[in-house]
N, C-alpha and C positions, 0 to 999 in steps of 0.2 A: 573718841572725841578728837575732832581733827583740831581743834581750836579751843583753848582756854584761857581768858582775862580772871582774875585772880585780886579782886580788890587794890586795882592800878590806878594811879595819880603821877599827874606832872603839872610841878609846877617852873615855871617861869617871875620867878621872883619871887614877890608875895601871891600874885595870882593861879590859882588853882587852874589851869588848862584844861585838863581832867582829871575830876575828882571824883574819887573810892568807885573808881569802876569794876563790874564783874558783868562775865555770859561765856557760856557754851557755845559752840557751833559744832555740826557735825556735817560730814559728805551729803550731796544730793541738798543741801536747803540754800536757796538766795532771800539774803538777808538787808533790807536795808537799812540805811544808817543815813539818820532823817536826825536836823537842829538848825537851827539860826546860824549865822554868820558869826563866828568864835565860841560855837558851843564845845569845842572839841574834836569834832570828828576828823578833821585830817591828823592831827595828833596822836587821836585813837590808832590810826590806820599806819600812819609813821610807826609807832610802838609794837603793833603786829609784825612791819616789816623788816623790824631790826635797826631800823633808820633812827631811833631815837629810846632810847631807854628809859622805860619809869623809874620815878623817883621811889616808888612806894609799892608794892605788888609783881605780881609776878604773871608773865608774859608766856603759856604753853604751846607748840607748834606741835604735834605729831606725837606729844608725849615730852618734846626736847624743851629746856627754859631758854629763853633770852636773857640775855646775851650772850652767854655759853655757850650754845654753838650757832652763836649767829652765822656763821658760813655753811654749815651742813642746813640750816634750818630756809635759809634764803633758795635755797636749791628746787625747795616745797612748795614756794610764794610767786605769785605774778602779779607785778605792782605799775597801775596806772595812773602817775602821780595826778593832780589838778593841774599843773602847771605841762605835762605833756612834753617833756625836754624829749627832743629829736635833733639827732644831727641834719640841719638843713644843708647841707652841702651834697649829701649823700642820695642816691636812687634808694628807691622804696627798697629795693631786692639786694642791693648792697649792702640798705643798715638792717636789713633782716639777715643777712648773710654774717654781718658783724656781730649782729645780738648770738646768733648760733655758736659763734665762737669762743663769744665773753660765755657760754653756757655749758662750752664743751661740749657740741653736741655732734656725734659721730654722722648722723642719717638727717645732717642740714639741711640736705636737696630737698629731700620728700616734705623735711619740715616748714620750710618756705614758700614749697608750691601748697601745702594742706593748709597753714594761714593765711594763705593771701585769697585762697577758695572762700574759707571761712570768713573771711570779715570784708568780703566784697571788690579786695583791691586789683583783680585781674584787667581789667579795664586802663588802672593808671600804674601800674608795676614797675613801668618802665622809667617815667617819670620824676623826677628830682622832686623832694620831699618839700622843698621850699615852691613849686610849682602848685602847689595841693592847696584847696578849701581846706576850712577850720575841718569840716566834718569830715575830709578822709583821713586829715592830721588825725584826730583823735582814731580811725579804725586803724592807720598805720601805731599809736600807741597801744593799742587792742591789743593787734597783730605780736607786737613782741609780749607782751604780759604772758599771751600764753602760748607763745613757741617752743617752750619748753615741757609744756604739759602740767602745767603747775597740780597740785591738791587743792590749793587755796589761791583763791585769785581776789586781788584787791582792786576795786577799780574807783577812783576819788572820781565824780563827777563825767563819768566817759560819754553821756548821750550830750555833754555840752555842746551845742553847736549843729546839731543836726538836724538837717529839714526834716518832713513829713516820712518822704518815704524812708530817709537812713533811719528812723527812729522805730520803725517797723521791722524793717532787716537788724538791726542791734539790739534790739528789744529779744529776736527772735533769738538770734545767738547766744543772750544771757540766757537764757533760758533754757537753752541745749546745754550749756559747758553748766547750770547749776542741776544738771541729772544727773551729772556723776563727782562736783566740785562740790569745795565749800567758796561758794561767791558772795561779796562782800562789799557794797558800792552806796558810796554819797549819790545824790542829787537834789537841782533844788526844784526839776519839773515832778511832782508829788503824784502827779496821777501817772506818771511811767512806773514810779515806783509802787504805787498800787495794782498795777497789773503784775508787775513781773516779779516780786516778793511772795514768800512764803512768811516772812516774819519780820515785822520790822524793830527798830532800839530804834529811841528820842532820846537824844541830849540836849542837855539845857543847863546853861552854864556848864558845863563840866560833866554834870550828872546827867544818870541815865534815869529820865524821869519815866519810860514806858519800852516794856519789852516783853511782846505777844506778836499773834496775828493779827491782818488786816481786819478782822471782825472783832479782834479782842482791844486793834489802836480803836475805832469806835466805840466799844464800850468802856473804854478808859477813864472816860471824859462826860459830863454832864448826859452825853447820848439826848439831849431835847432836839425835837424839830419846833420847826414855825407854822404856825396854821393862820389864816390869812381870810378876814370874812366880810362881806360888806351887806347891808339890810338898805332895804329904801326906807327903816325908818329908825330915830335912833332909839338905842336901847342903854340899858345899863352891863361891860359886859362882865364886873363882877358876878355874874347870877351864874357863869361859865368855869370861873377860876375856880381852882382847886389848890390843894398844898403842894407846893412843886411848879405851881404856872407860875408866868410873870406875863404882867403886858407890855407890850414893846411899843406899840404907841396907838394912837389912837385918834377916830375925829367925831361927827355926831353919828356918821353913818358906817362906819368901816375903822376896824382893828387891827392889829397882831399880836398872839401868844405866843408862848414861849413854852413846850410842855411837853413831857415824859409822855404824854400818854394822847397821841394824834389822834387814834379811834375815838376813843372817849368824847374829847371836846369837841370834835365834829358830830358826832352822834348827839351830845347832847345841847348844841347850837341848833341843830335841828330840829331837835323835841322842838326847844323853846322858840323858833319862829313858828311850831304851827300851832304851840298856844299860846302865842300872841299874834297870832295869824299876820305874821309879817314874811316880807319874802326875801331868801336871798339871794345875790345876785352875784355873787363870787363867795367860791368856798375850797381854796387850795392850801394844799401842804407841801412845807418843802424840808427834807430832811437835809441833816449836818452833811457838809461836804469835806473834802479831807484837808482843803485849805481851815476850815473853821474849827476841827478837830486839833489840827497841828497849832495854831494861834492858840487855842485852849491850854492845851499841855505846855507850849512854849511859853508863856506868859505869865504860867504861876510864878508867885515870887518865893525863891528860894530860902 
């Protein structure tokens, strides 16, 4: 197990930043790490990378505890903070040259030219860092996280800021470096993170209120769709509800439910306009999407 949280807590005063956290990670899975705005998660990530030490639990790298050998352990990690601090004074191929250094790293050349391949910057290389879009700012922050090769790569927020097509190209790249990493990344575009996750952790407040896969973050949560129906005549549409439905509103002629069990209530809306031999005129379903799943989970009150 490349990665172990151990019922970890920080707080900052009386408030709990994060609290009684625990999860595994192992090589080969991209994980995200999905909350609200102060659920924890760069705190989370700060605590992984040695940057900040919990109050309460304990923090495993490779086998190694934090803060113990926070310098052998940082050696492990590649950290893409939110905030992106780059020397702007610096050419893209200088502060890659600098990061090489700060890392000791003997076979710099080859390692500057195989990240700048990797994360697209061959085009603007030459370039002063402060010349650069937000979006190659952040590939140039890529770019050093994992110059070194890290095991474990942290990345807080890295698609911020990128058009269509960067987000395709970086998309891509997670997803290469999470075939042999353990990769580990906030964001708050939700459907990037459902393509490109194997598993995701929700925080909320502090706590990690859901930790599975994409299929297991949907079944976390009420899992109801909406079914959506309109008749040219009106009806009553108790005669539909079941235990579990809810109606969502309603007029003389046209509905919405709320319900576990989409077949069902369409099937049997159906029955019931051919015997009352009425007709309908819309009859769609719309399942939960990941924005209404996360709202779910985020929203319970702790």
């Amino acid at each position: 197990m490349s990665l172990h949280l151990d019922t970890v807590s920080k707080y900052y005063g009386s408030q709990a930043a994060v609290d009684d956290v625990s999860f595994e990670a192992s090589s080969g899975q991209i994980i995200g790490l999905l909350g609200p705005n102060g659920a924890g998660k760069s705190t989370t990530m700060k605590m992984i990378c040695g940057y900040v030490n919990p109050d309460e639990g304990s923090v495993s790298i490779l086998g190694q505890e934090t803060p113990e050998k926070k310098t052998d352990i940082r050696k492990h990690i590649g950290y893409l903070p939110e905030s992106n601090p780059l020397y702007e004074d610096m050419y893209i191929k200088e502060f890659l040259r600098f990061a090489c250094r700060v890392h000791k790293l003997n076979n710099w050349k080859s390692r500057v030219e195989k990240v700048i391949e990797m994360t697209g910057l061959g085009l603007e290389q030459h370039k002063l860092i402060n010349q650069l879009s937000k979006g190659y700012r952040q590939r140039v922050g890529i770019a050093q996280a994992i110059l070194h090769d890290p095991e474990i790569l942290i990345l807080d927020e890295p698609i911020s800021g990128l058009d269509p097509n960067q987000l395709v190209e970086i998309r891509s790249l997670i997803k290469a470096l999470g075939k042999e990493k353990t990769v580990i990344f906030s964001s708050h575009i939700l459907q990037e993170v459902e393509q490109i996750c194997d598993r995701l952790l929700v925080l909320n407040h502090g706590r990690l209120v859901m930790d599975g896969s994409v299929e297991e973050f949907y079944k976390s949560t009420s899992g109801k769709a909406q079914v959506f129906v309109s008749f040219d005549k009106a009806i009553d549409p108790s005669v539909v509800l079941a235990a579990g439905d809810e109606l969502l509103k309603e007029s003389t002629t046209s509905f919405a439910l709320l319900t576990k069990n989409p077949t069902r209530i369409k099937q049997e809306l159906f029955d019931f306009a051919v015997s009352q031999s009425v007709r309908i005129s819309e009859l769609t379903e719309k399942a939960s999407s990941v924005e209404d799943v996360f709202k779910e989970l985020t929203n319970k009150v702790e």
